[in-house]
N, C-alpha and C positions, 0 to 999 in steps of 0.2 A: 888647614884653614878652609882648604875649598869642601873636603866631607862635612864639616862643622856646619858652613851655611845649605847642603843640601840635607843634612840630617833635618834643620831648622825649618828649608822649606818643604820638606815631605809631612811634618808633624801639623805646620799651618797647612797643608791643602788637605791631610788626612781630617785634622779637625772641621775647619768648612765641609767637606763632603758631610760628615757625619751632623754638624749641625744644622746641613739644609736636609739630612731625611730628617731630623726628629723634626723639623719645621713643619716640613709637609705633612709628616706622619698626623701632629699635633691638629694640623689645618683639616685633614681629612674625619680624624675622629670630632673633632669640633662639627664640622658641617651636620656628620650622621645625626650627632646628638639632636640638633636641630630640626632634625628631619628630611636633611636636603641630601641628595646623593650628586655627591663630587664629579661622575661620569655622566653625569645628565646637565642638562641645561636647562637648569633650573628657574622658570618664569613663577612668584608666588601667586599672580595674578591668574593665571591658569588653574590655580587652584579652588578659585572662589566660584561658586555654585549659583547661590542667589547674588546676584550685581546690583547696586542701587544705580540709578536711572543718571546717564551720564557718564560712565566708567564705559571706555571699551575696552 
């Protein structure tokens, strides 16, 4: 009985791990696409060149 529920919980902690990388993975190529790099801190506002009058 007791190998039974640790077979059960190594299978749910192997599968959470595995579905928080493809999460992250998913999140990361998502950002790129976008154009945003994940390792940056990313402000879009810093990106704007001409500013209309009133935005700082």
């Amino acid at each position: 009985m007791r190998t039974v529920k640790n077979r059960i919980l190594t299978a749910a902690i192997a599968s959470t791990i595995g579905l928080s990388t493809v999460i992250a993975g998913t999140s990361t190529a998502w950002a790129y696409d976008y154009g945003m790099d994940p390792a940056m801190n990313h402000n879009p506002i810093d990106d704007i060149e001409d500013r209309p009058a009133g935005l700082s």
